[in-house]
C-alpha positions, 0 to 999 in steps of 0.5 A: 500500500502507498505510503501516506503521512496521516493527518490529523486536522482540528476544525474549531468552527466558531469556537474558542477565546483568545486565552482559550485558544493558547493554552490548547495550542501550548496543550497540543504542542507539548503532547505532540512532541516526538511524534513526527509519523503524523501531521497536526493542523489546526483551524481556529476562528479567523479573528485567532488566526495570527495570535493562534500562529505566534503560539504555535512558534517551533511546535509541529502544528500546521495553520489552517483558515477554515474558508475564503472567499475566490476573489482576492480583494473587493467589496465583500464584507465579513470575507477574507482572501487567499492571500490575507490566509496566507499573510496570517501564517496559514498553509492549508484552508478548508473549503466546502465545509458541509454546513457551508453548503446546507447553512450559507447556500456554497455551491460545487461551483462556488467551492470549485472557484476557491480551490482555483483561488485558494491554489493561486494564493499558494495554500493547499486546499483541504475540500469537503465531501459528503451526502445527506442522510436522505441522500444515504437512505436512497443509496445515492451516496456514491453519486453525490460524492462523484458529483461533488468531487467532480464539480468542486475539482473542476479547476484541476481537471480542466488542466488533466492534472491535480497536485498532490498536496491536495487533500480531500475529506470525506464528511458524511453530513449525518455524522457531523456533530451528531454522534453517529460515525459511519463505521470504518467500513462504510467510511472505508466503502466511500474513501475507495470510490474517491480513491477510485475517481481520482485514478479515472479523473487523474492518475493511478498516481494521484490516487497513490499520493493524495490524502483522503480525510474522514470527518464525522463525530471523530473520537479517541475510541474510534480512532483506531478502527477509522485509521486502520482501514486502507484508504482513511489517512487521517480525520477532520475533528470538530468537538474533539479537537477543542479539548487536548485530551481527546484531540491528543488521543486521536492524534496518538490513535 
């Protein structure tokens, strides 16, 4: 099997202060050290973002926005660009959040528009995927996902070709927040279809070498199972990843 680094991703949304924001860093920092088998990111509130950046300092931890906006500059109030990401620090940005698509109406085309800004400005996106539980019960997961690959990806396959710093997250929108978790074999079911489309859509190495995420009530109890199927290299955590127990224990699944 391919070797891929696996990432371990903490989503905070609209979560944590200033000081709250710190000492969590400071926790990860020091819980992380001697662990270079896994990558660590973090992607706290934007307001946070520079001040999350200067503690972060000599630690091992990666800085991500959690959404941008596809122009670089304008008249769009309450958006930030690529490039204002990348001056705070950041390296990586998470586009197509699901509740950026059910709760602020994104599109696959809006996300696709990103992807291209987002790559422009030099960060490395980290796009979301994943079907509804109407869409699951009527067994069109595997479509929705392709779709959604398909239309949020387009700028790359226009080209032929995808970098493969990309990385994809699989989010399945019933399992978010919720406390139900696909099991590893469902998630592992829906990684190998992406995995699949990036070798029709690119290359069998594009499939080799891009990371493919699950997100979706992620914990230290279902870490383990979740990670040792083939095609999951890692998780996208939300509630997990504001507490450094429980974000530790996943990072040391």
């Amino acid at each position: 099997m391919p070797k891929r680094t696996p990432m371990i991703a903490g989503n905070w949304k609209m979560n944590l202060g200033i000081t709250e924001s710190c000492d969590l860093i400071n926790a990860i920092g020091e819980g992380i050290k001697g662990i270079d088998n896994v990558d660590v990111l973090v992607a706290p509130p934007f307001i946070n973002i520079p001040i999350v950046g200067k503690a972060i300092g000599d630690y091992n931890i990666m800085l991500s926005g959690q959404n941008m906006h596809y122009e670089k500059s304008g008249a769009f109030t309450g958006e930030v660009s690529g490039d204002m990401l990348v001056e705070s620090g950041c390296t990586h940005v998470i586009l197509g959040h699901s509740e950026r698509r059910s709760l602020f109406f994104e599109t696959n085309e809006m996300v696709n528009k990103k992807v291209e800004a987002a790559s422009d400005a030099g960060l490395i996106p980290i796009v979301c995927i994943g079907e509804t539980i109407e869409e699951r019960e009527a067994g069109k997961t595997f479509d929705i996902v392709r779709e959604q690959l398909e239309g949020s990806l387009k700028v790359f396959s226009g080209k032929g070709d995808i970098p493969f710093s990309t990385i994809l997250a699989y989010e399945p929108v019933w399992a978010i927040g919720t406390g139900l978790t696909a099991t590893p074999e469902q998630a592992q079911e829906v990684h190998q279809v992406i995995r699949h489309w990036l070798k029709d859509e690119f290359s069998q190495e594009s499939a080799d070498k891009i990371r493919v995420l699950y997100g979706g009530s992620v914990k230290p109890d279902n870490a383990s199972d979740l990670m040792s199927m083939p095609d999951i290299d890692g998780a996208l955590v939300g509630g997990a990843s504001l507490k450094a127990g429980s974000f530790l224990g996943i990072i040391k699944y």
